[in-house]
VOGU-3710 file (C-alpha; in Angstrom, 3 decimals, decimal comma):
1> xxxxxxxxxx> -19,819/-24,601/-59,003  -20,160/-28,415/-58,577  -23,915/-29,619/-57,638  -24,619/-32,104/-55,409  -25,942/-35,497/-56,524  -29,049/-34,371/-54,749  -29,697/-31,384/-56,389  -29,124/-33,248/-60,256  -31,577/-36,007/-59,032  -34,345/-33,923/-58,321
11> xxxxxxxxxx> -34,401/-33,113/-62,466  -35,982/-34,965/-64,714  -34,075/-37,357/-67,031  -34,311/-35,635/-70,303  -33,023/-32,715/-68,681  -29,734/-34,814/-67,219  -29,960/-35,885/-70,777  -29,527/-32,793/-72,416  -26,675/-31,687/-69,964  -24,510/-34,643/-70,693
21> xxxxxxxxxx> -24,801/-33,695/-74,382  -23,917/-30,113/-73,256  -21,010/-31,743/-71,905  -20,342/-33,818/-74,833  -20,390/-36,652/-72,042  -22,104/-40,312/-72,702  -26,753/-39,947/-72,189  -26,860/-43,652/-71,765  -27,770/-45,447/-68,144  -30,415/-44,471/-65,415
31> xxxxxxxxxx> -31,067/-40,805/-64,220  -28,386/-41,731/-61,053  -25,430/-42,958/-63,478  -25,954/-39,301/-65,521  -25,832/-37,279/-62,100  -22,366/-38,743/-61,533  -21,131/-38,600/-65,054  -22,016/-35,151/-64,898  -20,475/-34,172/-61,642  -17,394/-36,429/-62,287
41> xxxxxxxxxx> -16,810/-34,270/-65,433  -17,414/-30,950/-63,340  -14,662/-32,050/-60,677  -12,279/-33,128/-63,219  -12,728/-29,517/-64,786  -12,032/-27,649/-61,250  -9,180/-29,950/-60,641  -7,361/-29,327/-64,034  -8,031/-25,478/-63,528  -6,615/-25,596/-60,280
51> xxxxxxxxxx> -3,356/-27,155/-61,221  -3,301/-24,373/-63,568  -3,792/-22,063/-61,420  -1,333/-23,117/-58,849  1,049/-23,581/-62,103  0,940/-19,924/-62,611  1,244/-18,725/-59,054  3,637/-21,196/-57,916  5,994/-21,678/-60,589  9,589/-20,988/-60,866
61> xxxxxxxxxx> 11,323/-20,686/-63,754  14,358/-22,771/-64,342  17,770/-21,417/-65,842  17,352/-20,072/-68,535  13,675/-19,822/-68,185  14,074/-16,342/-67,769  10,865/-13,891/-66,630  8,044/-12,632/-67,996  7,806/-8,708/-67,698  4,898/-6,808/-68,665
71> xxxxxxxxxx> 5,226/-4,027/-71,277  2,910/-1,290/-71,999  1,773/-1,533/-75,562  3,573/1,615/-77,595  3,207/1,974/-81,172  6,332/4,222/-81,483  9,252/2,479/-83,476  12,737/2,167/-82,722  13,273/5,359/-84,726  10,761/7,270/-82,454
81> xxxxxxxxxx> 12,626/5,937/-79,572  16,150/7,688/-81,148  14,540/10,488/-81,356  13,144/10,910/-77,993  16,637/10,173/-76,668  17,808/12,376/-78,870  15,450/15,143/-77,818  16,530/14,728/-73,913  13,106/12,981/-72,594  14,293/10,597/-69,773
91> xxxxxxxxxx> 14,606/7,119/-70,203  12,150/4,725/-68,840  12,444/2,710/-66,298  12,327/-0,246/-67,929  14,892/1,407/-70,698  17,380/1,256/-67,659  17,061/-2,060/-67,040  17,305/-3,190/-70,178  20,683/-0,976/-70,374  22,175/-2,201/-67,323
101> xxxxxxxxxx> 21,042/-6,162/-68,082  22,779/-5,572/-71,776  19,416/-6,565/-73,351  18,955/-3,942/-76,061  16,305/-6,008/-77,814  13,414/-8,353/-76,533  14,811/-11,967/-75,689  11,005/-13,309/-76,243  8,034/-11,717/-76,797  4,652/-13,503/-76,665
111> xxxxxxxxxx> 1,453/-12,126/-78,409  0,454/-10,353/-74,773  4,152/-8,049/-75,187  5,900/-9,146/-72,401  9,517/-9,232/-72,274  11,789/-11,824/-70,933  15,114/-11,490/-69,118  17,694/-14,094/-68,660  18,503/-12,777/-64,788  17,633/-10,225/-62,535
121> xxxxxxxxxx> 18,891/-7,430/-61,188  21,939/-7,385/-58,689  20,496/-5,829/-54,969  23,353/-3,000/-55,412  21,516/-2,115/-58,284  17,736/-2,375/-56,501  19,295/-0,257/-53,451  21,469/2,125/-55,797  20,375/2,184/-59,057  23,217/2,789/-61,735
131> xxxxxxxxxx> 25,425/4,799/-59,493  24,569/2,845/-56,290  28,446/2,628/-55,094  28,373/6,876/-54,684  24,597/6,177/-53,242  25,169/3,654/-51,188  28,438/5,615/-49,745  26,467/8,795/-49,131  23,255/6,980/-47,287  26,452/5,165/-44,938
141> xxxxxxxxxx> 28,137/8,498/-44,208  24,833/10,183/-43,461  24,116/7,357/-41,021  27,562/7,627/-39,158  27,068/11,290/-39,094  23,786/11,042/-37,358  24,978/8,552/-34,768  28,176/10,078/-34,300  25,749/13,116/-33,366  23,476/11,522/-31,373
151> xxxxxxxxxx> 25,906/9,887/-29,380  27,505/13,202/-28,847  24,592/15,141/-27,976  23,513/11,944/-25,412  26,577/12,074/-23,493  26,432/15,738/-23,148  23,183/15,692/-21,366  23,931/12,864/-19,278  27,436/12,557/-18,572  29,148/15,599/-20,064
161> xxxxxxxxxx> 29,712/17,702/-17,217  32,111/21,067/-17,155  35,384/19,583/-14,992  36,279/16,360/-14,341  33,503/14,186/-15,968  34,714/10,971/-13,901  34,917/12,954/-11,071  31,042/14,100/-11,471  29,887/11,433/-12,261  31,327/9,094/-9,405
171> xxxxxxxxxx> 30,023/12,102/-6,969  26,697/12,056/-8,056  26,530/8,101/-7,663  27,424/8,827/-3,947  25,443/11,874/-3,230  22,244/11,390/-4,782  22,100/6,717/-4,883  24,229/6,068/-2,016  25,677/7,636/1,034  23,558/10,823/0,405
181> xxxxxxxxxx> 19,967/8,645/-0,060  17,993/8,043/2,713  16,466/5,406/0,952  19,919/3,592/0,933  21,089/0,883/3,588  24,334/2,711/3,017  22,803/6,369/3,739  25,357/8,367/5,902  25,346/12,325/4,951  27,935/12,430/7,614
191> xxxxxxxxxx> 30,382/10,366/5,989  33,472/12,134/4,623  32,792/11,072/1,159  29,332/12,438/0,926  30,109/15,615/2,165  32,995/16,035/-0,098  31,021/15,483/-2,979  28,220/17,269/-1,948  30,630/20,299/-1,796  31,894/19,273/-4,928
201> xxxxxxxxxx> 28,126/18,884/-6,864  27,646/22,233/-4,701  24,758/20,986/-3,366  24,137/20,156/0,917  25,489/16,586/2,725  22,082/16,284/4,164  19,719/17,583/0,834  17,822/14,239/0,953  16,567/15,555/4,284  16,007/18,682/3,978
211> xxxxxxxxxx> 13,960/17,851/1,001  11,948/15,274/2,877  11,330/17,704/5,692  9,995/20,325/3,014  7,512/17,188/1,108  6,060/16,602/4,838  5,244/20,021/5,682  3,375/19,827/1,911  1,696/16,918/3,640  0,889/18,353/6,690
221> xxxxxxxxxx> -0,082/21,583/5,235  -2,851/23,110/8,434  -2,483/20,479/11,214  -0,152/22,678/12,855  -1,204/25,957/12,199  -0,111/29,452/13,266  -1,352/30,687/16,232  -2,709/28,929/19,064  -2,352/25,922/17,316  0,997/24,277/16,935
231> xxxxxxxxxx> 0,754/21,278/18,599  2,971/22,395/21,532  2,204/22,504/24,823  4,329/24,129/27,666  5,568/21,168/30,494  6,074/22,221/34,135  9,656/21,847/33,693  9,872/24,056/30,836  8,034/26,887/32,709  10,227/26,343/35,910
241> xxxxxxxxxx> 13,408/26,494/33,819  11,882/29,572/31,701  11,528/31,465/34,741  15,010/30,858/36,254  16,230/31,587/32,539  14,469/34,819/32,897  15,361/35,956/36,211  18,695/34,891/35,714  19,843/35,732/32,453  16,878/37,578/30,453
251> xxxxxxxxxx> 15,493/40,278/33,386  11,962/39,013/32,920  9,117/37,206/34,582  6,756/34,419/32,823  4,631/37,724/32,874  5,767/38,056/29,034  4,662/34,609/28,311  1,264/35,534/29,830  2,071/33,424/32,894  0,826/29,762/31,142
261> xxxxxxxxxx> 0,720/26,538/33,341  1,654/23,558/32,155  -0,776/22,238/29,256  -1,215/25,175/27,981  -0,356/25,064/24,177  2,906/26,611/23,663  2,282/29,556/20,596  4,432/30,752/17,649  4,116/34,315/19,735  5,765/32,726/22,733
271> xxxxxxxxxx> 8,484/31,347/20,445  8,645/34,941/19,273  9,782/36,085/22,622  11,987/33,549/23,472  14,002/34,172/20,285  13,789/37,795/20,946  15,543/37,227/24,321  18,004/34,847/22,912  18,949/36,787/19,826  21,405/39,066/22,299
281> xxxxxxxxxx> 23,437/35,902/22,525  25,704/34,206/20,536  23,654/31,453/17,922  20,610/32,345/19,615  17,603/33,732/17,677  17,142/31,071/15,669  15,468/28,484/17,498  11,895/25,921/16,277  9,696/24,850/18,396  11,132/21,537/18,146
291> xxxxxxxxxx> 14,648/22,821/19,145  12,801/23,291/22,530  12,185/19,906/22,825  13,737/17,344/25,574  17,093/16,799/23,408  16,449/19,232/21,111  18,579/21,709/18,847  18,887/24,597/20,873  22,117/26,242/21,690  20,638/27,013/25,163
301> xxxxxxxxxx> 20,200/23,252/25,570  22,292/22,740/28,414  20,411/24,527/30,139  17,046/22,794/29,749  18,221/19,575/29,594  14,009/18,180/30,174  13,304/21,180/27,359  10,636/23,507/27,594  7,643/22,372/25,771  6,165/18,900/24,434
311> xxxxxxxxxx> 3,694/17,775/22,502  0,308/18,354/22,735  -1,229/15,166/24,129  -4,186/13,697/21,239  -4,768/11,144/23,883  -2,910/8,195/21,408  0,367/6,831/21,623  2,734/5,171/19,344  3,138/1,581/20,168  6,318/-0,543/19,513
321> xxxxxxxxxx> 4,594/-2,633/17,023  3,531/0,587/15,756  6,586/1,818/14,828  7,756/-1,630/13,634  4,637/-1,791/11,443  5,198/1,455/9,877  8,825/1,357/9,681  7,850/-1,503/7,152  5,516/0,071/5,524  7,522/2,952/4,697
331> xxxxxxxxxx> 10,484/0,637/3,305  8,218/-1,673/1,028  5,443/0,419/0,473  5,739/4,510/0,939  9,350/5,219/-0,146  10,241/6,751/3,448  12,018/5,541/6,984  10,813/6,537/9,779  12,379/9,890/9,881  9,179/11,713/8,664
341> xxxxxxxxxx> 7,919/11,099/12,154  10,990/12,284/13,976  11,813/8,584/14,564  9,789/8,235/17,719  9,199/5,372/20,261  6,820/3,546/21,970  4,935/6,180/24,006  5,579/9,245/22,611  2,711/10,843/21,799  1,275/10,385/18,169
351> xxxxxxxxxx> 0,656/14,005/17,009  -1,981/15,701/15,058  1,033/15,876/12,590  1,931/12,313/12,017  -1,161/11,777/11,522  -1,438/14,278/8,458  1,897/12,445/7,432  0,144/9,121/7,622  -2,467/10,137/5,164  -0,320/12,069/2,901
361> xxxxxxxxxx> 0,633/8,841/2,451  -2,099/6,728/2,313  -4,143/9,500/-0,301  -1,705/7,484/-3,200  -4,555/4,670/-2,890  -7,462/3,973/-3,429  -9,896/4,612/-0,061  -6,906/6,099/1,787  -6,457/9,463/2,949  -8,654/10,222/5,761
371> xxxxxxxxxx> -7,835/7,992/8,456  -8,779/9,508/12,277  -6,393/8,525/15,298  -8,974/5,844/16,054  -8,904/3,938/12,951  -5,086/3,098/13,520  -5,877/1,546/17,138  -5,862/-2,240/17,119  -9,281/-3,453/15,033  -9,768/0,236/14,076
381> xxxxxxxxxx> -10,895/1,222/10,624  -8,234/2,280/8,386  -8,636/0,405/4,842  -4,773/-0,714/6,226  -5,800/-2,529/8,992  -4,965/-6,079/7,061  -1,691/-4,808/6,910  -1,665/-3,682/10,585  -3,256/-5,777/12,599  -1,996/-4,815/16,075
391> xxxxxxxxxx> -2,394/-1,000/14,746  -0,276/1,930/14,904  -1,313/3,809/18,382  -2,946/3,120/21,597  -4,683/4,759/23,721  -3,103/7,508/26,477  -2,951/6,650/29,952  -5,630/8,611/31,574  -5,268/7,456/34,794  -8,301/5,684/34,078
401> xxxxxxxxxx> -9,391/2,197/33,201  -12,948/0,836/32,372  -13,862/-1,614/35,465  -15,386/-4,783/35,435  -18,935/-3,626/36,607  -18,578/-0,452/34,868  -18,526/-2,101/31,271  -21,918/-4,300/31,790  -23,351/-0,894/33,965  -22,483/1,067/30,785
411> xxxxxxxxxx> -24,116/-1,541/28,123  -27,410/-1,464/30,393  -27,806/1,801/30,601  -27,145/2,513/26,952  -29,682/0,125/25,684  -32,143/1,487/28,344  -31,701/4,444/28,994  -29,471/6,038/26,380  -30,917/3,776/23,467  -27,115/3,192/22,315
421> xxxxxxxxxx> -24,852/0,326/22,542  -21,419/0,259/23,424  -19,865/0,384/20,068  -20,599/4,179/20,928  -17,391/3,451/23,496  -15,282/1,215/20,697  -16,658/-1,743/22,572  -14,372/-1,939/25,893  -13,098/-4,444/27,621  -12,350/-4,308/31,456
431> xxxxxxxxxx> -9,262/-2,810/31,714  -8,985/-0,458/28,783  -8,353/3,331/29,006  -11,640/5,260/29,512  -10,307/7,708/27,408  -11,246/11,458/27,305  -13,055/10,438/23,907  -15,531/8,361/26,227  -16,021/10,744/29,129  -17,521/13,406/26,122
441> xxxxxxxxxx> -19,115/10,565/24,772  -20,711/9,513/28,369  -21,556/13,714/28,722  -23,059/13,929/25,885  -25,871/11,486/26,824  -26,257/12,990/30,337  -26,503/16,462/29,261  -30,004/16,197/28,231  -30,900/14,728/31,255  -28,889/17,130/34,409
451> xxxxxxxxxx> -26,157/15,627/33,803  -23,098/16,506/30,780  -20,496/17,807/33,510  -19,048/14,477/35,057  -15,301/14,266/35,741  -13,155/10,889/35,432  -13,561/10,566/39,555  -17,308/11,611/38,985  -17,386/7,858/37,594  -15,625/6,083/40,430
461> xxxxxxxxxx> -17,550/3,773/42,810  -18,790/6,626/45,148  -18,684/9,562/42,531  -20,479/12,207/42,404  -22,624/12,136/39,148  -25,729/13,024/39,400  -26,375/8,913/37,558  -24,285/7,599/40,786  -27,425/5,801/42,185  -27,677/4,004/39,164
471> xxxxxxxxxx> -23,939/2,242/39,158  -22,980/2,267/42,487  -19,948/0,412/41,698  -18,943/3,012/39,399  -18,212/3,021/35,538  -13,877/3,450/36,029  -11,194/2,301/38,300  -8,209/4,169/38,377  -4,851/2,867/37,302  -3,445/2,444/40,857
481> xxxxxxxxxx> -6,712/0,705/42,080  -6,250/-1,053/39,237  -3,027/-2,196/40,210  -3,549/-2,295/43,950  -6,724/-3,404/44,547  -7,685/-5,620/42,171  -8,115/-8,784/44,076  -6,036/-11,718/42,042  -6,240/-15,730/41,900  -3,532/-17,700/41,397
491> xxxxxxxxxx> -2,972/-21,683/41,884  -6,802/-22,750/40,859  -7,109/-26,108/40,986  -9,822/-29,119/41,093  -9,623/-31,762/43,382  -11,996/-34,610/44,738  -13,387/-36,743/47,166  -15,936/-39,761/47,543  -18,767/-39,377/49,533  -18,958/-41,157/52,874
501> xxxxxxxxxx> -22,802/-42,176/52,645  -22,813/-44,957/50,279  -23,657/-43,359/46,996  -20,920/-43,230/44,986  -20,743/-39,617/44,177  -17,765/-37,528/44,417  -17,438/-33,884/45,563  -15,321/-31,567/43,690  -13,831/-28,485/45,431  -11,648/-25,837/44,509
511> xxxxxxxxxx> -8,403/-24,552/45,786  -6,846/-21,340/45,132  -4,385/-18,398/46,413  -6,648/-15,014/47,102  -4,865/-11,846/47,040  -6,071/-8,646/47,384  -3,578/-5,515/48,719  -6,017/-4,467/50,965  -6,157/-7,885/52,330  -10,686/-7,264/51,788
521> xxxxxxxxxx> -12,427/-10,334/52,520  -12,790/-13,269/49,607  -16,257/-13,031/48,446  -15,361/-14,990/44,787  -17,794/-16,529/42,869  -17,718/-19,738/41,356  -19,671/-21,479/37,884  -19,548/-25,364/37,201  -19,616/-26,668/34,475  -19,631/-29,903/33,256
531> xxxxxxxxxx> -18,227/-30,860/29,686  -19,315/-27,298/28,498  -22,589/-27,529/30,134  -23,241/-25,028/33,484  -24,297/-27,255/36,390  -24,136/-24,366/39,644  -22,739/-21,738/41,586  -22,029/-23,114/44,926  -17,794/-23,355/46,118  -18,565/-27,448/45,346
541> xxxxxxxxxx> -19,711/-29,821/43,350  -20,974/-33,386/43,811  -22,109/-36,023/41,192  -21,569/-39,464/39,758  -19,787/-38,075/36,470  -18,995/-41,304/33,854  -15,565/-41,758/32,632  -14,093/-39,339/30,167  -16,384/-36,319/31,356  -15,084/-33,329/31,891
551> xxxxxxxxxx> -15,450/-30,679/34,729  -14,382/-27,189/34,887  -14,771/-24,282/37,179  -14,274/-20,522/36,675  -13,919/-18,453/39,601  -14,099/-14,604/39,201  -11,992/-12,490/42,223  -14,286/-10,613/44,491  -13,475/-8,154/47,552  -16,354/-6,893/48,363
561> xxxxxxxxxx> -15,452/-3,861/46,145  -13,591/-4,768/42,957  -13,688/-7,589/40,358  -10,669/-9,196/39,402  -9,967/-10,865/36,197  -11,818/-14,429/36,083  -9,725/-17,454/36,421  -10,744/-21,262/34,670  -9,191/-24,826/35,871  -10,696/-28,195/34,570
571> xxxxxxxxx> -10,744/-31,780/35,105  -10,653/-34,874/33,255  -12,265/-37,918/35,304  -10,714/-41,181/34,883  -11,414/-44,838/35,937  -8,448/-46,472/37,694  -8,269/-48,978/34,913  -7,444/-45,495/32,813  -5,043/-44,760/35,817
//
């Protein structure tokens, strides 16, 4: 270890003395000039034992240098060695080398017994040893052997097939990648080709769909259970056509159907009977629920051309962007077109069904999985909504809309009365279905009070629930009032005049086209406003307004009876220097 300068100044000077004669270095000159003669000396000593170091490490020999072995002291002589040969005790390694290198005596030998060689060994002879050629040869047949093998054994798993291998192969490229994938923009299990090689592979043209259909019902597993609970519901036209059928053809009445009316849900024991009947007719027996359908399967389906049954209304619809949405979704995202919905469109009803389908596939991730029909409306909350942001479904026509009075009459009473707001309702706006979801909503408050029975008319203007003095315009409007009488404005616009008594202010006035079906008298109401700010109520306006401002009017359709939807116009005043 070399000390610092500061450490060998802290001794005294006989003691720096005494070092430097330890040293054998010079004790003449002051205590500092001894410090650094001493620690001078110790850094030439680590440098010179460094070099050796690094010498000993780092050195090659040159030619003819040859290389220092190491050799375990022995004190047998050469005749002990001819002996042990003799007596069949294995050479050494070392012995071997010394064999194979020629070198039947020590080139060198220092007083520490090491031996030095003139070369080293070849790398046949490092891989082989003395008989590396036959070693060598044995470890390179051994390796072609096992690849040979393994090659073998590969190809017969993957592409070894009894037949024609090409043939096989090239099939199962079209049946299960291409024309036979539904996941492929070439899928087609019509197409000669696939159906050929499906027959070939033994297998069926249309297996990717079949073993879609079977995932799904996996998916769906009790949202259409037996019983009274398919999802099915019988349509007027279905029961009219049933009952022809039957009188017709079958000898029965709906009696054996339990005389249903349309709505009421369509059973697995009424498709019982119907395949019963049908069964005594050729390919008839056989028929799903779907196949009675509008369109569907059924070999009697030129008979009931508008089916027999349809779905049972949830009271949501698919929407175009809907399908569009989800369409995507199942390309990029979920593996699957839209044929695990029965590739509807916009308005058939969205079933109890796709929905289990829908969170089949949303389960994969995280939060997904349990999705109601109202979380896929437009703002609902699936944890999907970013990617859907105009939703999946809407809402079924019920005949019914929310009104413009009924959606502030609602909010009051809730806060007062019901101590709810309307987020209760999904926050309506004027216009949206009142949905059967609201009416049980709206009964369920009432019923503690006499109320809990109202009907969708019950909630007209003029209804009869027993909370009809307390919105006597009514809570809904029906579609065709809606429609109808719903007074409109069109053509709003501002326009002015001076004033004729000196003062410089200008009168604004509004004109507009009023129509209302019933022809009802115009009782609109109007708000001013001026740049942003409300200024009155009255069908003018008059003020001194400076350059640049800003007026605006909004004028909200009234007949008496209805609201209509409110209309805006504005105007910019200018100076006729602006002009």
């Amino acid at each position: 270890m070399i000390p610092s300068e500061g450490e060998l100044m802290k001794l005294k000077k006989d003691e720096l003395v005494e070092m430097a004669k330890g040293l054998d270095l010079a004790v003449s000159g002051t205590k500092q000039e001894l410090a650094q003669r001493v620690i001078q000396h110790k850094i030439a000593i680590y440098d010179k034992e460094t070099d050796r170091l690094e010498d000993v490490l780092y050195h090659t020999p040159e030619e003819g240098e040859g290389m220092m072995v190491k050799e375990q002291p022995s004190e047998s002589t050469d005749s002990d060695e001819d002996v042990s040969a003799e007596d069949g005790e294995k050479p050494s390694m070392l012995d071997n080398l010394k064999n194979f290198l020629g070198k039947e005596k020590e080139a060198t030998a220092s007083s520490e017994n090491h031996v030095v060689f003139d070369e080293l060994p070849s790398r046949t002879f490092v891989a082989g040893g003395t008989n590396a050629k036959v070693f060598l040869a044995a470890v390179a047949t051994t390796f072609i052997l096992m690849f040979g093998y393994g090659f073998g054994d590969y190809y017969g798993d993957y592409f070894s097939f009894e037949g024609d291998d090409k043939k096989t192969v090239d099939c199962i490229h079209i049946t299960y990648y291409t024309l036979g994938n539904g996941n492929d923009s070439e899928y087609d299990p019509t197409a000669e080709a696939n159906i050929e090689c499906a027959e070939f592979l033994g297998v069926s043209p249309n297996y990717w769909q079949e073993e879609m259909d079977e995932w799904i019902a996996s998916l769906v597993g009790n949202a259409a259970s037996s019983g009274n609970h398919t999802g099915f519901v019988w349509t007027q036209a279905g029961i009219d056509t049933m009952a022809y059928l039957g009188e017709t053809t079958f000898n029965v009445n709906m009696s054996v159907y339990g005389d249903p009316v349309a709505g009421d849900e369509f059973t697995e024991q009424h498709l019982n009977v119907w395949n019963g009947f049908a069964a005594g007719f050729p390919g008839g027996g056989n028929d799903t629920i779907e196949s009675l359908l509008p369109g569907g399967n059924s070999p009697f389906a030129i008979y009931m051309p508008a089916g027999i049954v349809a779905y049972k209304p949830t009271g949501y619809l698919w929407t175009q962007s809907g399908i569009d949405t989800m369409a995507y979704l199942g390309t990029t995202t979920f593996n699957a077109n839209m044929s695990v919905y029965g590739d509807p469109v916009a308005g058939d009803v969205f079933t109890q069904e796709h929905l289990a389908v829908w969170n089949g596939f949303g389960a994969m991730f995280p939060g997904g999985g349990n999705d109601s029909f109202a979380d896929l409306l437009p703002g609902g909350g699936s944890p999907f909504a970013i990617y859907m942001p105009n939703g999946i479904v809407e809402d079924a026509p019920t005949g019914y809309l929310w009104s413009h009075p009924g959606v502030p009459t609602m909010a009051y009473l809730g806060s007062s009365t019901f101590g709810a707001n309307m987020s209760v309702f999904g926050d309506p706006a004027p216009g949206d279905v009142f949905t059967a979801e609201h009416l049980a909503v709206w009964n369920g408050f009432t019923a503690t009070m006499g109320g809990g029975n109202d009907t969708y008319a019950s909630l007209l203007p003029g209804g009869d629930s027993p909370f009809a003095i307390y919105m006597p315009s009514g809570i809904v409007i029906t579609e065709v009032e809606w429609t109808n009488q719903t007074p409109i404005i069109q053509n709003l616009t501002i326009n002015s005049s001076q004033s004729g008594d000196g003062s410089g202010n200008t009168t604004y006035e509004v004109a507009y086209l009023f129509i209302d079906a019933q022809s009802d008298n115009d009782t609109s109401s109007f708000a001013w406003f001026v740049n942003g700010t409300y200024v009155g109520n009255s069908s003018t306006y008059t003020a001194e307004l400076s350059n640049g401002s800003v007026i605006s009017v909004r004028l909200t359709p009234f007949d008496g009876l209805y609201t209509g939807e409110v209309v805006e116009a504005e105007l910019q005043i200018l100076t006729e220097d602006d002009v």
